[in-house]
C-alpha positions as CSV (number, residue, x, y, z in Angstrom):
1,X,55.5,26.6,-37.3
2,X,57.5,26.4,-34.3
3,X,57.4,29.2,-31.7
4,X,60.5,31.4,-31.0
5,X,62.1,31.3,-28.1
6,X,60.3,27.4,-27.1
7,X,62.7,24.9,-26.1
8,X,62.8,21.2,-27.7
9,X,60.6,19.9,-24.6
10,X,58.0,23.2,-24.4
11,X,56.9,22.0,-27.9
12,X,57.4,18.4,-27.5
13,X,55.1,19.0,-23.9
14,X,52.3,21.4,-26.4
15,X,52.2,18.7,-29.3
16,X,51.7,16.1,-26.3
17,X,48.7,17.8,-24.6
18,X,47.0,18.5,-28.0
19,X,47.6,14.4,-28.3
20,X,46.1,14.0,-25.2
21,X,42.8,15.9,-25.7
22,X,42.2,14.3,-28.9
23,X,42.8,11.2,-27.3
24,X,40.4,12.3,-24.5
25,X,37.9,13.8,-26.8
26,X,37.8,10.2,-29.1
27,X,37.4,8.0,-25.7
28,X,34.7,10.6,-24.5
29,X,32.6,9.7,-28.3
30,X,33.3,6.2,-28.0
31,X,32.2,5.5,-24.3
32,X,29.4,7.8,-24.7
33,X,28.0,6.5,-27.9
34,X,27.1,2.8,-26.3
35,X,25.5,4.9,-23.1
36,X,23.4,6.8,-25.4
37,X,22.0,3.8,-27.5
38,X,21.3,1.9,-24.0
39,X,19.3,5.1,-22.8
40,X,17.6,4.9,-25.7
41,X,16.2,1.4,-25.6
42,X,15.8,1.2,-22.0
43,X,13.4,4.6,-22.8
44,X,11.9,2.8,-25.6
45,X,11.1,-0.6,-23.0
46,X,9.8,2.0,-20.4
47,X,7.4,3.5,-22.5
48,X,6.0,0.3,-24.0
49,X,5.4,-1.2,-20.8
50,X,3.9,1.9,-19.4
51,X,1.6,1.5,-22.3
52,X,1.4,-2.2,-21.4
53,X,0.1,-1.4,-18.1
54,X,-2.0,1.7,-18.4
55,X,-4.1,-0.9,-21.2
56,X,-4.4,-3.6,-18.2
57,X,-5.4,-0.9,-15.8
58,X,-8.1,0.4,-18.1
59,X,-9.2,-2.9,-18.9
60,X,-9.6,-3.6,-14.8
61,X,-11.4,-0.5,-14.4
62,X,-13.9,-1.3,-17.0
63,X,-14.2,-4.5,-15.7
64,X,-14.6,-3.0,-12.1
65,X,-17.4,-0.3,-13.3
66,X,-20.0,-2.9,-15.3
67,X,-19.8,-5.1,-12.0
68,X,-20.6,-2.1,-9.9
69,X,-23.8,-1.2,-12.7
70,X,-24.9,-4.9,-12.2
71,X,-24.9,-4.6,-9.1
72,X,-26.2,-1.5,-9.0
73,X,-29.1,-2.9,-11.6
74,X,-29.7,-6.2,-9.4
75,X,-30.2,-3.8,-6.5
76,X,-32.9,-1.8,-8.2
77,X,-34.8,-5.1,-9.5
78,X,-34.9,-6.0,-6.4
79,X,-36.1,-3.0,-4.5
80,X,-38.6,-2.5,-7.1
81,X,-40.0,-6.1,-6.7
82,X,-40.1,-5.4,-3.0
83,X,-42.3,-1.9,-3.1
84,X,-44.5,-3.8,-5.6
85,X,-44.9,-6.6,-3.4
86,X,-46.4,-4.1,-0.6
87,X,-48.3,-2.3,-3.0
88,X,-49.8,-5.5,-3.9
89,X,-50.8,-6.7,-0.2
90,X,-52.1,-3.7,0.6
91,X,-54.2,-3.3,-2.6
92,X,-55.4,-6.6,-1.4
93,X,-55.8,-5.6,2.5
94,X,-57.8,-2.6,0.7
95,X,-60.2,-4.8,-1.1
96,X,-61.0,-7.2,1.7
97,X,-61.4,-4.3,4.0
98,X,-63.7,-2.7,1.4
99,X,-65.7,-6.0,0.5
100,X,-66.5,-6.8,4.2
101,X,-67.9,-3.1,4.5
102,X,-70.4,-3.8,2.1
């Protein structure tokens, strides 16, 4: 129902601007609906190659920490073999020591 007291262009100028945001509102929906389904998958490819390289990090520092208990392991052996290897000369020095005595 028109408006008493409106002129021909005052409701031509209100039925335009009502155009115009629906217009505006419809361009807003169809712009934003491609932005949304690109933030979506470039979310999606974030996450799976986060997950991609937290598993190769985890996998490095697995690697990294049985090296270091070899290492670790070799390095006991080997100081082991060492202390035994003085106990056994002087056992040894002991014995001759004690056999010339007697």
């Amino acid at each position: 129902m028109p408006e008493p007291g409106l002129s021909l262009w005052q409701r031509l100028r209100k039925g335009r601007v009502r155009i115009l945001w629906l217009v505006l509102g419809a361009l807003l929906l169809v712009s934003a609906l491609p932005i949304g389904l690109y933030h979506r998958q470039v979310l999606q490819l974030s996450q799976d190659k986060l997950g991609d390289n937290e598993r190769v990090q985890q996998s490095d520092l697995t690697r990294s920490l049985a090296q270091e208990i070899q290492l670790f392991e070799f390095n006991q052996t080997q100081q082991l073999y060492s202390e035994r290897q003085i106990l056994t000369s002087l056992i040894r020095r002991n014995n001759s020591i004690a056999s010339d005595k007697f």
